[in-house]
C-alpha positions as CSV (number, residue, x, y, z in Angstrom):
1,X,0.0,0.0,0.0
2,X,1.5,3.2,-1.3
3,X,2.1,5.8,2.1
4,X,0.0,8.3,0.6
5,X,-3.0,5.9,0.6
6,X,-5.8,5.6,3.1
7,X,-6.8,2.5,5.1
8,X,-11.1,1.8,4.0
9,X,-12.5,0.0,6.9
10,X,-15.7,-1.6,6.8
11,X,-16.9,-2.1,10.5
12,X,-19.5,-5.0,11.0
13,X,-21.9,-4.6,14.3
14,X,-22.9,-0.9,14.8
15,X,-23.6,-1.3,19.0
16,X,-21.0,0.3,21.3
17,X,-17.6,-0.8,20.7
18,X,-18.4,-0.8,16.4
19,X,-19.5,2.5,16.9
20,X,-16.5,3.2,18.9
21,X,-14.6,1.8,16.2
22,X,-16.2,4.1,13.2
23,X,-15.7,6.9,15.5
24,X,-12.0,6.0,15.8
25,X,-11.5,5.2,12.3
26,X,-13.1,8.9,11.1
27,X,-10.9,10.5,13.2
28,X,-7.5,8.6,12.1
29,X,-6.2,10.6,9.3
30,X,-4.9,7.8,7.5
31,X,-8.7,5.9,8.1
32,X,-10.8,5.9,6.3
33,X,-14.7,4.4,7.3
34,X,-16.8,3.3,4.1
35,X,-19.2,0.9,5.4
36,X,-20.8,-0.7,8.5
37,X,-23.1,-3.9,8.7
38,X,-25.9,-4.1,11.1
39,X,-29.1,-6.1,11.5
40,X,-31.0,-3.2,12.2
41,X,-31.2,0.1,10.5
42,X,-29.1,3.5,11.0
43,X,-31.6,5.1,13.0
44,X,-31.9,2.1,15.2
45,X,-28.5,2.3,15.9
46,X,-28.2,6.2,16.3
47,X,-25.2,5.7,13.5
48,X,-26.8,8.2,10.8
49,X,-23.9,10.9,11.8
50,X,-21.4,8.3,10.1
51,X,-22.8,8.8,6.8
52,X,-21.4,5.4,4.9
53,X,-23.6,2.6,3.4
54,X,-25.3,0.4,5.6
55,X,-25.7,-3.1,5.2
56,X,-27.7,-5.9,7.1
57,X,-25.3,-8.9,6.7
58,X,-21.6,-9.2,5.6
59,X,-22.5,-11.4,2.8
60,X,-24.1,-8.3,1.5
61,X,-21.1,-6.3,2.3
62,X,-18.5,-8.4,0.5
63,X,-21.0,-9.2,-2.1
64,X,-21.8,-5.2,-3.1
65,X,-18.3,-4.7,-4.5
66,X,-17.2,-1.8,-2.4
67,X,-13.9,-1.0,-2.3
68,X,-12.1,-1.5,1.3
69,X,-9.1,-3.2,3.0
70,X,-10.1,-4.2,6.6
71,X,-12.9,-5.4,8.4
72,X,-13.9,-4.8,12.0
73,X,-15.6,-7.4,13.5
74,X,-17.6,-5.7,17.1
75,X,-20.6,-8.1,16.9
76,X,-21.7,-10.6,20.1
77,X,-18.7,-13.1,20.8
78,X,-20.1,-16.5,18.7
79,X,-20.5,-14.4,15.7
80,X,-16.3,-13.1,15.5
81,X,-15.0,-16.3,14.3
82,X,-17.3,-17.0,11.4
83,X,-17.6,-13.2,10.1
84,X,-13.8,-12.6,10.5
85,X,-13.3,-16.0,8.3
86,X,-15.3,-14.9,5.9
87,X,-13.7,-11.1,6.2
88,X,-10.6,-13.1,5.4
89,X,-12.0,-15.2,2.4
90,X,-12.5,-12.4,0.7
91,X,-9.1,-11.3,1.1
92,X,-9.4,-8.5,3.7
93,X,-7.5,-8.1,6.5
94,X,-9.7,-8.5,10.0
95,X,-9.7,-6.7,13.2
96,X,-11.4,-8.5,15.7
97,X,-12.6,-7.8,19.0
98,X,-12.5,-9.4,22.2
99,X,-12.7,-12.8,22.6
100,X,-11.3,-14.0,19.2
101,X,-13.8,-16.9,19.4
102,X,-15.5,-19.1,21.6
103,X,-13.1,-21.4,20.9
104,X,-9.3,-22.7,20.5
105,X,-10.4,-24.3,17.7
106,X,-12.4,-21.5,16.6
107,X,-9.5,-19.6,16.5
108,X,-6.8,-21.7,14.6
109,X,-9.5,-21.7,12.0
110,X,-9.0,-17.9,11.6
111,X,-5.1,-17.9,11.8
112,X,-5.2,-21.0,9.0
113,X,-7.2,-18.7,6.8
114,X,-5.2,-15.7,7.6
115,X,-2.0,-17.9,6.7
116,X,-4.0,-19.0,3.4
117,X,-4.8,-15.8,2.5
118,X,-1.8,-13.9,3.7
119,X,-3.6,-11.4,5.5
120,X,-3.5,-10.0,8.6
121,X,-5.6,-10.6,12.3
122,X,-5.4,-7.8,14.7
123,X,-7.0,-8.6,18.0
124,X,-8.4,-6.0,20.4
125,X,-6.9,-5.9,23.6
126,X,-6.9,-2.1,23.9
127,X,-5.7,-2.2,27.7
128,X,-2.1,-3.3,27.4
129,X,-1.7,0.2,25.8
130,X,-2.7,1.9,29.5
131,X,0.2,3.3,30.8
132,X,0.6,1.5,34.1
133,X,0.3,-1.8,31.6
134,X,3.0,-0.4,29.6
135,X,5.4,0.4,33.1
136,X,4.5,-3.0,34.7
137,X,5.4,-4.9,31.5
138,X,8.7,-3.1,31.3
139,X,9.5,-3.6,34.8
140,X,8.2,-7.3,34.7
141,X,10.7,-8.0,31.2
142,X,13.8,-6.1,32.4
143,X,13.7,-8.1,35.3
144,X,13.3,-5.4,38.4
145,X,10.8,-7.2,40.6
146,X,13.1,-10.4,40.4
147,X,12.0,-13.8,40.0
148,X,8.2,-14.2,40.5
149,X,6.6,-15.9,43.3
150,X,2.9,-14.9,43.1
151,X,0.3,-13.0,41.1
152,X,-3.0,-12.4,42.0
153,X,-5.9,-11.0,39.6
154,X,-9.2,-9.6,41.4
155,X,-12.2,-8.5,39.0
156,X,-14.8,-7.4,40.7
157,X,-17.9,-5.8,38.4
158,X,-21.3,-4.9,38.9
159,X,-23.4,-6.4,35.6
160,X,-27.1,-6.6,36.9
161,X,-30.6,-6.5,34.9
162,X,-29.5,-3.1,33.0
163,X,-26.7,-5.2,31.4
164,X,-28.6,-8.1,31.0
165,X,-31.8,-7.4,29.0
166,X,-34.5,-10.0,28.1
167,X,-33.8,-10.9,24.4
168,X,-30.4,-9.6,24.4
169,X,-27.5,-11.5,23.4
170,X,-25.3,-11.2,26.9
171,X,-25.8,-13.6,29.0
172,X,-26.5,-16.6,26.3
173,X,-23.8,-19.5,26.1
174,X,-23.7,-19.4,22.1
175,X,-23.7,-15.6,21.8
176,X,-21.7,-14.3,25.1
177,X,-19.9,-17.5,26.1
178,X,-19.1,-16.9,30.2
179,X,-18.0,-13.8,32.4
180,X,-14.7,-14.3,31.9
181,X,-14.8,-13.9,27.7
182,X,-16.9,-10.7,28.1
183,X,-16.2,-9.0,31.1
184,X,-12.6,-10.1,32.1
185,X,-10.5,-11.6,28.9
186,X,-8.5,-8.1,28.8
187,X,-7.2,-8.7,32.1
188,X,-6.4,-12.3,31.5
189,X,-4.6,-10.9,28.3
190,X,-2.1,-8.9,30.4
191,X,-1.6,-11.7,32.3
192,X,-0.6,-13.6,29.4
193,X,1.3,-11.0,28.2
194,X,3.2,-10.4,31.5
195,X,3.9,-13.8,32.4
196,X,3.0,-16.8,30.3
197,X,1.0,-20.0,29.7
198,X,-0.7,-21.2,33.3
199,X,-1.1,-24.9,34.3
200,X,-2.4,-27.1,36.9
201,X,-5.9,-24.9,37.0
202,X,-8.2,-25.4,39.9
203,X,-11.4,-23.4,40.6
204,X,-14.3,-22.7,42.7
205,X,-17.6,-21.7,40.7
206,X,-20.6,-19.9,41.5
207,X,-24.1,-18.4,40.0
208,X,-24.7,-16.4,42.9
209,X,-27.1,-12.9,41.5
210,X,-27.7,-14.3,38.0
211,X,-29.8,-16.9,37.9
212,X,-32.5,-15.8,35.8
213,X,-30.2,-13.5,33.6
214,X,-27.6,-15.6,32.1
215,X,-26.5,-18.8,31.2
216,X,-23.4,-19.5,33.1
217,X,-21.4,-18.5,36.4
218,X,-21.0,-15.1,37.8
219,X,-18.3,-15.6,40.0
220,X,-14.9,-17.7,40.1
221,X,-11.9,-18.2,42.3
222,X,-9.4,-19.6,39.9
223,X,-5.7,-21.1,41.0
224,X,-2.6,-22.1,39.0
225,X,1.3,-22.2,38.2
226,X,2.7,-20.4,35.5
227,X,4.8,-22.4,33.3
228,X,7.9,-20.0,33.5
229,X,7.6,-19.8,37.4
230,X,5.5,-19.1,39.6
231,X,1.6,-19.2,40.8
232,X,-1.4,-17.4,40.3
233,X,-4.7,-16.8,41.0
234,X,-8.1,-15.2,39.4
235,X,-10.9,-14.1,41.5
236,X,-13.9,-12.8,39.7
237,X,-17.2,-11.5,40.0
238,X,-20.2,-9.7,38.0
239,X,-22.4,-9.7,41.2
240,X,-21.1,-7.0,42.8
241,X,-24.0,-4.3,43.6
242,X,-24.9,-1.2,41.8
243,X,-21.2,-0.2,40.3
244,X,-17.6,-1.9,39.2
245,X,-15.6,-2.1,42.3
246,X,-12.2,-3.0,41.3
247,X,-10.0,-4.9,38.8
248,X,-6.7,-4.9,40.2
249,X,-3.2,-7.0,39.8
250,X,-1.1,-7.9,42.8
251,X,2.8,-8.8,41.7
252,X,4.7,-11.0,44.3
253,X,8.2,-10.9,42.9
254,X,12.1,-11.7,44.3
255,X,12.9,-8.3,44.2
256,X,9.9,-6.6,45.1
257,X,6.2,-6.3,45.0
258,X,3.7,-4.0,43.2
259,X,-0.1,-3.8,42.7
260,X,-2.1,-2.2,40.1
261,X,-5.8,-1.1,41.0
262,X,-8.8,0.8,39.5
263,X,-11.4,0.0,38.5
264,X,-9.5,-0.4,35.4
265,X,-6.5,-2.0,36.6
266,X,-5.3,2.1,35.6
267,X,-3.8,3.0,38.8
268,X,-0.5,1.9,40.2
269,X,-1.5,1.4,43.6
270,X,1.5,-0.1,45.7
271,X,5.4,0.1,44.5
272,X,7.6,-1.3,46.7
273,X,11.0,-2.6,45.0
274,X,13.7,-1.5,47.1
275,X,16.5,1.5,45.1
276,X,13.3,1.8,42.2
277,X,12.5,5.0,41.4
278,X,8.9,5.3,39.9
279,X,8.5,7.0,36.9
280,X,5.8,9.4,36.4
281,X,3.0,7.8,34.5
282,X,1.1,9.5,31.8
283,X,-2.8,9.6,32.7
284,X,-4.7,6.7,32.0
285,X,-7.7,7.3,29.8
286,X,-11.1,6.1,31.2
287,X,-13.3,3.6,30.9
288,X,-15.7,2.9,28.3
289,X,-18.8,4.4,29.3
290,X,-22.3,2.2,28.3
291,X,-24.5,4.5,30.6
292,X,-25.8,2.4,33.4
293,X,-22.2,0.2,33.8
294,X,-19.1,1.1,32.8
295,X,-16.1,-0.9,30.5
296,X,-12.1,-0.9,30.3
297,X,-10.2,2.2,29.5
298,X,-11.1,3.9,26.4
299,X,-7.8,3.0,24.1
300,X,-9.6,2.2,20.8
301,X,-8.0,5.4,18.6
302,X,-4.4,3.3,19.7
303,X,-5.7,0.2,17.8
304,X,-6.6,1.9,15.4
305,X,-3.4,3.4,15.1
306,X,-1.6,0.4,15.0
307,X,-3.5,-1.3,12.1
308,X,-2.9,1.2,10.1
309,X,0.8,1.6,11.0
310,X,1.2,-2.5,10.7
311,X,-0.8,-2.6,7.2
312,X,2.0,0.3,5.9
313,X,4.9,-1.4,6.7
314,X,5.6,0.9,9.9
315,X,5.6,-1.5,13.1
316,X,4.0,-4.9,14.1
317,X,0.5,-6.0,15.4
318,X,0.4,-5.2,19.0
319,X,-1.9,-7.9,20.1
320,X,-1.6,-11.0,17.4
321,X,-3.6,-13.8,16.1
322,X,-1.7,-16.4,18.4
323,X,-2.3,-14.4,21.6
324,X,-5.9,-13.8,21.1
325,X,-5.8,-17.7,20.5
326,X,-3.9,-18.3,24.2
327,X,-6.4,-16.0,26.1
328,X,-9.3,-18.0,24.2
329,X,-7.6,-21.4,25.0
330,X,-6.8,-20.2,28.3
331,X,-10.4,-19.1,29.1
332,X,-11.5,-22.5,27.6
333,X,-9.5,-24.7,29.7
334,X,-10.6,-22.8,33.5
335,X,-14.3,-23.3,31.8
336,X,-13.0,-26.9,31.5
337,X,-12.6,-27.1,35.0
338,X,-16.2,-25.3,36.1
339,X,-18.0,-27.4,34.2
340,X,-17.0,-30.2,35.2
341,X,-17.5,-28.9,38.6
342,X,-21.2,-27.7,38.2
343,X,-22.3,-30.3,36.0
344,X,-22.2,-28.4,32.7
């Protein structure tokens, strides 16, 4: 693609995060928005101001003979592994957001047809670009907090009947898929990203507020060892009352220990490595805001960013194909574990 040349994006799913995405790619100067793909009209989705062709499936779309280079796929989570397939079938490259699929398998379906077709899969996990993400990766790689003894993961959310809507898709098995693929797979991304591949996963399980409202568990206290060294832990939650309460990361290391809190996981709570000197940290964006609940920091224009800057040659994909694959696989194999605990 010649420098000069601007990135067409077609983004499929016109509900929050797609409209996030159109807003994101109008205002890239190098982006360029020329269609979005929604089951229901413009005016149902308040997305008139975006002014590009609608269409109602992306059959349509990749059947009408526009002109465009990526696709954004922001539809409910059992949909992303079919549409971004067939994104890639016809040749265009695929941003896809959180989870990747439902699925491992799922998933090396989309990287085999990526392969195929030589095309690229950008995943969205928008908070590793938060700048106390960015520090504690750079502190956990270089090696300052030492060898690592223990992490511990706490997300703690408040999703309640103004999240779950009868007749939505949130909450359904095939659609939404668990807690931890909606609400929480960011966080077990910068896990990942910090500190490897987990094993040995035990859990606790519980539906305890959403009985009538979703398909599947609400809350989780997850253990394990990390394959580099190590153990771990994940306690979550979506039945916490009225608002998010935290989503924080606890770092137990040789050298030191530090613990990142927020609501967000966007504020460096606790640094205590002996003769380190904390840098200042830039201001972390906020959260997503959906009206009655709130979602993880607000990072979408940097994704944006980086496609553009990875299709012209610039840099490389922050968040690849393979990883969204691992925090998929690694999702899958803690639901492994719960189901077989409650009988699923």
């Amino acid at each position: 693609m010649h420098k000069d040349q601007k990135v067409k994006f077609a983004v499929i799913g016109a509900g929050h995060i797609g409209k996030r995405h159109a807003e994101m790619i109008s205002r890239d100067a190098e982006g360029e928005l020329v269609a979005m793909v929604d089951v229901r009209s413009p005016e149902e989705c308040d997305a008139t101001h975006f002014n590009v062709p609608f269409f109602k499936t992306v059959e349509e779309l990749l059947a009408s003979g526009l002109d465009f280079d990526v696709v954004n796929v922001c539809t409910p989570n059992g949909l992303h592994a079919s549409q971004s397939i067939a994104a890639l079938d016809a040749k265009k490259h695929v941003v896809c957001e959180k989870p990747m699929g439902l699925t491992k398998d799922n998933c090396e379906q989309i990287i085999f047809k990526s392969l195929q077709m030589s095309k690229q899969v950008f995943c969205v996990m928008q908070n590793r670009y938060s700048p106390p993400s960015e520090w504690i990766k750079s502190i956990v790689a270089d090696g300052i907090l030492g060898d690592i003894y223990m992490v511990q993961l706490n997300c703690y959310w408040n999703r309640d009947d103004r999240y779950y809507k009868k007749g939505s898709w949130k909450g359904t098995s095939d659609l939404d898929g668990g807690t931890l693929f909606t609400q929480f797979s960011h966080f077990i991304d910068i896990m990942y990203w910090l500190f490897g591949d987990i094993d040995n996963i035990q859990g606790k399980f519980a539906d305890f507020a959403h009985k009538d409202s979703t398909d599947f568990e609400d809350s989780g206290f997850v253990s394990f060892d990390f394959i580099n060294g190590g153990m771990g832990s994940i306690n979550y939650s979506t039945a916490v009352v009225d608002q998010n309460l935290e989503s924080s990361m606890t770092i137990i290391g040789s050298k030191g220990s530090v613990k990142i809190g927020g609501q967000y996981m966007n504020e460096v709570e606790v640094c205590n490595i002996p003769g380190y000197e904390m840098p200042e940290l830039a201001p972390t964006n906020p959260g997503n805001d959906y009206g009655a609940y709130k979602g993880s920091a607000a990072n979408h224009h940097y994704v944006i960013s980086n496609v553009i800057d990875t299709i012209k040659g610039r840099t490389t994909s922050t968040t690849n194909a393979l990883e969204g694959l691992k925090v998929v696989e690694i999702i899958e194999r803690i639901y492994k574990v719960r189901n077989a605990q409650l009988g699923l």
